[in-house]
N, C-alpha and C positions, 0 to 999 in steps of 0.2 A: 071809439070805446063803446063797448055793448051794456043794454043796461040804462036804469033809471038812479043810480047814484048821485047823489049830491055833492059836489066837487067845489060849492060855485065860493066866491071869498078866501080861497088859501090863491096866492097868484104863482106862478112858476116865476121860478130864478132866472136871473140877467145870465149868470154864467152858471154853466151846466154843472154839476154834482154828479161828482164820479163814483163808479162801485169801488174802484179803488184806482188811484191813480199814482206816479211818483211823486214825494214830497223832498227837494232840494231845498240845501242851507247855506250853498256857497262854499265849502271848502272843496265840496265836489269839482268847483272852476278851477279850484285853482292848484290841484293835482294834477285835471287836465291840461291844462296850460305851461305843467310841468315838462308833462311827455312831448310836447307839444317844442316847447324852446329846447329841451336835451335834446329832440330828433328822437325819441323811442317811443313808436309808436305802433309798433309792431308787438309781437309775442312776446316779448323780453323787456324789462326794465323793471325800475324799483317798486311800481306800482303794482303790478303782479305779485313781485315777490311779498311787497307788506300787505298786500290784501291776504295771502295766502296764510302769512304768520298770524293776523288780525282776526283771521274767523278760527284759524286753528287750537287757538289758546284760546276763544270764547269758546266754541264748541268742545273743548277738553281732547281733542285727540292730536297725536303727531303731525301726519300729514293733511295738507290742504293743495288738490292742485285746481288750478282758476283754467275753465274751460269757455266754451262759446254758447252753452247754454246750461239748464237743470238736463236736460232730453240727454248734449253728451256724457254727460253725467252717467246719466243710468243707462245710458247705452253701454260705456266703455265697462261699467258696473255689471253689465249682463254679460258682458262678452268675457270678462274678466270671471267669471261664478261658474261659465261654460266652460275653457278653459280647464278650468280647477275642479269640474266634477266629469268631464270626458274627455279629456284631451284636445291635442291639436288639430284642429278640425281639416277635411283635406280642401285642396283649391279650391274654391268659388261655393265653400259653403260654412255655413255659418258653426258657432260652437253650438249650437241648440238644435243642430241639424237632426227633426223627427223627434224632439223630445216637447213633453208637454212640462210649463209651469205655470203656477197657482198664482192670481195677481187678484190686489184689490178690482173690484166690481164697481165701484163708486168714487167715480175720478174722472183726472183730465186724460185723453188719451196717452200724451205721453209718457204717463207710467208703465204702460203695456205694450209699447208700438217696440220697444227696442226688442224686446220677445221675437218680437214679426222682422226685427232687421238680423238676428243673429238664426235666420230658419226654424224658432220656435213656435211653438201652437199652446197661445193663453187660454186658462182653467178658470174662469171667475169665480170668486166667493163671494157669498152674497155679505153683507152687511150687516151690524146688529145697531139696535138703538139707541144702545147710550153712548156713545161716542160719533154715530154714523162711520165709522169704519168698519174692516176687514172681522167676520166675527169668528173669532178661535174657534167654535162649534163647527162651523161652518168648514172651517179649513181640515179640522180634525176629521168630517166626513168625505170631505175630499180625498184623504189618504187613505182611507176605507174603501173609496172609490178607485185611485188611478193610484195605487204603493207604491210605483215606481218612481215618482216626482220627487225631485230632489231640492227645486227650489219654487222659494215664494218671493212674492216683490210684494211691498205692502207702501203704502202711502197712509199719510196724516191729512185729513179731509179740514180743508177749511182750516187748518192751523191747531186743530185738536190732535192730541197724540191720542195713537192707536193705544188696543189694550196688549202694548208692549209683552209685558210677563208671560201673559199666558201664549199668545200667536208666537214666541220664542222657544216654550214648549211645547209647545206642540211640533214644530220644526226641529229640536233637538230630538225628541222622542222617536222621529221619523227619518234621523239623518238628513234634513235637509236645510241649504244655505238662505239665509235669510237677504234679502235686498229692502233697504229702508228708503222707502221717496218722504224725503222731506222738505220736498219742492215750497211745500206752504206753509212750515212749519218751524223756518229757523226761527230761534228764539225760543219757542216751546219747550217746555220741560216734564219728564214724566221719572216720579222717583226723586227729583232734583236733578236729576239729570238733564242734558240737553238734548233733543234729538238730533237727529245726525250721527248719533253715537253710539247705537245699539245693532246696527246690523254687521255682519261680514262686511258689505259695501254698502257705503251710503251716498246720498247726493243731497245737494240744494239747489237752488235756483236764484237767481238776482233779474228775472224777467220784468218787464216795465210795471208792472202792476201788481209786486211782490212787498213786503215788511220793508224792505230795505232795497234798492233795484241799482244798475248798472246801464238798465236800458236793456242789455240782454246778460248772458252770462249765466253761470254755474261752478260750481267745484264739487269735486270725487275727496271724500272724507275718508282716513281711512287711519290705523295704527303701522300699517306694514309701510316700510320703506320701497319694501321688492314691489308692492302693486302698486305705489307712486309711482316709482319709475316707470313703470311699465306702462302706466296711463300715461303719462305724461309723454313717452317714446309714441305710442300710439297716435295721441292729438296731435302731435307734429310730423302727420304723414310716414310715421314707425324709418324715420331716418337714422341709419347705421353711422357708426362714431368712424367714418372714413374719409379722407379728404373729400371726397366727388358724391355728388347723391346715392348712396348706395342702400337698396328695400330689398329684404329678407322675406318682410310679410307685409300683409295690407295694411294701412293705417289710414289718419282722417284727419280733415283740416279744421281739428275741435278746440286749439289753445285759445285762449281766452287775449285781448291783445290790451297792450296798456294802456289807451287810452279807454277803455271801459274800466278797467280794473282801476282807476284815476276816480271815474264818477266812485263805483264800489267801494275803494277805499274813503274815500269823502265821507259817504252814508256809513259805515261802521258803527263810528263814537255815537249815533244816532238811532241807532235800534234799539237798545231799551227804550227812549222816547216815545219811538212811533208805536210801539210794544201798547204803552202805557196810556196814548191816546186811543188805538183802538180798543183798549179794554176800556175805556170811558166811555167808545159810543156803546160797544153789547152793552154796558150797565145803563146806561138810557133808555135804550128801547126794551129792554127786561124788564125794567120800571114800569113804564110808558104799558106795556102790553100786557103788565101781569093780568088783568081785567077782562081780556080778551081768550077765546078759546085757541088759545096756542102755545104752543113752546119756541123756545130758543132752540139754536144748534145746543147742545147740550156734550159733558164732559164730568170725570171724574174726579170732585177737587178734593180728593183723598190723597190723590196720587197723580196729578195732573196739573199743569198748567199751562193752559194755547199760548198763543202769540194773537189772539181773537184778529186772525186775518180776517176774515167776513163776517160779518153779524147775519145769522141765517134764522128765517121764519120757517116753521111748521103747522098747517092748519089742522085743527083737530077733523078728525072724519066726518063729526055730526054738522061740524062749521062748512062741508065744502059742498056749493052747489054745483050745479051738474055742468060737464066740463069734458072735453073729448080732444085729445090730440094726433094731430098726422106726422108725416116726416119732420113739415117744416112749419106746420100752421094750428096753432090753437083755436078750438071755439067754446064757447060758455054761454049759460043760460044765467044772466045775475038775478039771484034772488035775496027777499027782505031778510038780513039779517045771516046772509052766508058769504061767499065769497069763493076765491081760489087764485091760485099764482098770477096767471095769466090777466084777471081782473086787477089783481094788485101792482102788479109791472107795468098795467097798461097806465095803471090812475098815477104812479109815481113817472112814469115817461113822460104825464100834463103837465109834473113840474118842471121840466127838464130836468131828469135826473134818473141813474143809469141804475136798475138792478137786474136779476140773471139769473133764470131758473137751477136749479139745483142742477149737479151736472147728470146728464142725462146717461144710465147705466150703461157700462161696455155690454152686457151683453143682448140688450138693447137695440145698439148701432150696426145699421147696415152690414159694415164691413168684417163683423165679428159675431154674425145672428147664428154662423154655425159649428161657433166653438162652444165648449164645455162650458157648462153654471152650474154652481150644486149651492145648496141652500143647507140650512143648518137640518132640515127634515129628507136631506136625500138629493139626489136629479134634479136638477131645477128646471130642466129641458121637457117643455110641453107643459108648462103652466103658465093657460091662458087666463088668468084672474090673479093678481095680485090679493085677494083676502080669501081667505077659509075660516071657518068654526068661531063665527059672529065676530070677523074682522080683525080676527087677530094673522098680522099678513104672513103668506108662506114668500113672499118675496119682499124684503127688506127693501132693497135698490130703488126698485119701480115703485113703491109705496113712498117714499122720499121722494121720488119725481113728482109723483101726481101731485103731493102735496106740499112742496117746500119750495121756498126761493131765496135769492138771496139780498140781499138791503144795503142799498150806498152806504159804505163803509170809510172812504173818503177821509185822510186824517187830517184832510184842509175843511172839511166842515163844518160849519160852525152850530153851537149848540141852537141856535135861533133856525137854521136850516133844518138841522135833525127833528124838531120840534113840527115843521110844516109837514116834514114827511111822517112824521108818526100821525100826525090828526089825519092826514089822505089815507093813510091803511084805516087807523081808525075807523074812517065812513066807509069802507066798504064794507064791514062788519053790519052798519047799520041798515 
């Protein structure tokens, strides 16, 4: 660790402190154990089926089908929106074959990668601040930009819901199908509503390190019957109702199988719980930091409420000392009374204990530096400086990077834990 900070007297934990990790209660065993003595252990049995009914009736819509991850999810949800806005696509090419669409900019890749699997070419919008989502402005000049787009994929960041209402109009106003990732968002609500439950197609996720987890898994949320089946035909390899294996069309081995949907079902009756702990650490460290020149991930409690998956730091501008990143490596200059992510990830690592710079923008990464970004001021392509006109940033995304991270979130934490890690951010301040 770079830097003359004073670290010395808080000691690191015996056992490591996760950013976020699964929290197991035991009914989860013994579901599995279920599948396990019936012999259903495959794609089929009651465990599937009551997870399917369990999240469907939380989440207030019809169908629920339980896939092999959140990714099938918004894959079969992309390929499904392709589909339904051009047709049958012909052999060996995807429903997005040469179309571009509009995806959040500030995410995990797999909000965007099924674009790339169904031959589409992702548009990133940039981000706005109070939510750290997808910014309606932004998307609106998008369509100004490329009219022909017909769809967006949007994600909920960190468990905050997007600013729903308006990124809906704007896609209503433009004809175009809405995809909601709310890979990190079950349990969140916006309007009183649930997310999962505002797009044409939506998705979740039950990944190891999710509200509520499976260990891996997802499910494709939806009202229509016809696009259940038609997922669900799909995740099982698109097998025709014929004695012998009989394919029509391509399909994928995404069904979700019962012995995870065992763990899933177990954790259920237990997501409001973890809900309610993780909103207990944000309000710790919101306390803990009010004093310090930073903010929280931030949200609208007008008309919002996370699932506070990660409790996420932002340093105020004048707080960050000077600080330079590569592909894969940070360097920093620590100075008195400033800081920066990379300072603070490295002082919480001395505890043993695991945080995670903010995710670093798609348009950004390597593999996607030569698709479209358009910012709420225009083109976002060729702007090499994240601030203009005394710091107010023309690039949302990369201003979130340079400055935000995210903070063990852990709902096995104990308040004496959260407590050492708040005094280690603390000193780096000083």
């Amino acid at each position: 660790m770079s830097g003359g900070k004073d670290f010395s007297g808080i000691e690191p934990f015996e056992q490591k402190v996760y950013l976020s990790s699964p929290t197991m209660h035991g009914e989860e065993l013994e579901y599995v154990k279920e599948a396990y003595e019936t012999n259903w252990l495959s794609t089929v049995g009651k465990n599937i089926n009551e997870s399917e009914r369990l999240i469907s009736e939380y989440i207030g819509c019809r169908y629920a089908v339980g896939l092999a991850s959140g990714t099938s999810a918004l894959h079969l949800a992309t390929k499904l929106a392709g589909e339904r806005l051009y047709g049958t696509p012909k052999p060996n090419r995807g429903t997005l074959f040469g179309k571009k669409v509009f995806c959040s900019d500030v995410t995990f890749d797999a909000t965007v990668n099924p674009v790339a699997y169904e031959d589409g070419e992702a548009v990133f919008i940039d981000t706005e601040y109070d939510t750290w989502n997808m910014d309606p402005e932004a998307l609106e000049k998008a369509f100004e930009i490329y009219p022909e787009v017909k769809l967006v994929v949007a994600a909920h960041l960190y468990g905050t819901p997007a600013k729903i209402d308006e990124l809906k109009a704007v896609c209503k106003k433009h004809g175009a199908l809405f995809i909601e990732d709310a890979a990190e968002s079950l349990g969140a609500t916006y309007q009183g509503k649930q997310t999962g439950s505002f797009g044409d197609y939506n998705a979740i996720s039950f990944n190891g390190n999710k509200i509520i987890t499976g260990s891996s898994g997802g499910m494709f949320l939806t009202d229509s019957k016809e696009d259940a089946e038609k997922v669900r035909k799909w995740s099982t390899q698109s097998r025709e109702a014929a004695p012998w294996y009989e394919h029509e069309e391509i399909g994928y081995n995404y069904r979700m199988s019962n012995v995870i949907a065992g763990i899933i079902r177990g954790q259920i009756p237990h997501l409001n719980e973890h809900i309610a702990a993780k909103k207990a650490i944000y309000g710790r460290y919101r306390d803990a930091f009010s004093d310090l020149p930073v903010q929280m991930n931030p949200y609208d409690k007008e008309k919002s409420e996370p699932n506070f998956w990660l409790s996420c730091l932002l340093i105020d501008k004048e707080a960050m000392c000077k600080t330079v990143r590569g592909e894969r490596e940070a360097l920093y200059i620590s100075e008195k009374g400033k800081t920066c992510p990379t300072e603070i990830l490295e002082a919480i690592a001395s505890l043993n204990a695991e945080g995670r710079p903010i995710w670093k923008p798609m348009h950004m990464q390597p593999i996607y530096r030569m698709n479209g970004f358009v910012t709420k001021n225009g083109n976002g392509r060729g702007q090499s400086n994240a601030y203009i006109d005394m710091g107010k940033a023309l690039d949302v995304g990369a201003d979130l990077f340079t400055r935000g991270l995210c903070l063990p979130s852990d709902n096995k934490m104990t308040e004496e834990q959260q407590e050492r890690i708040i005094e280690i951010v603390k000193r780096c301040f000083v």
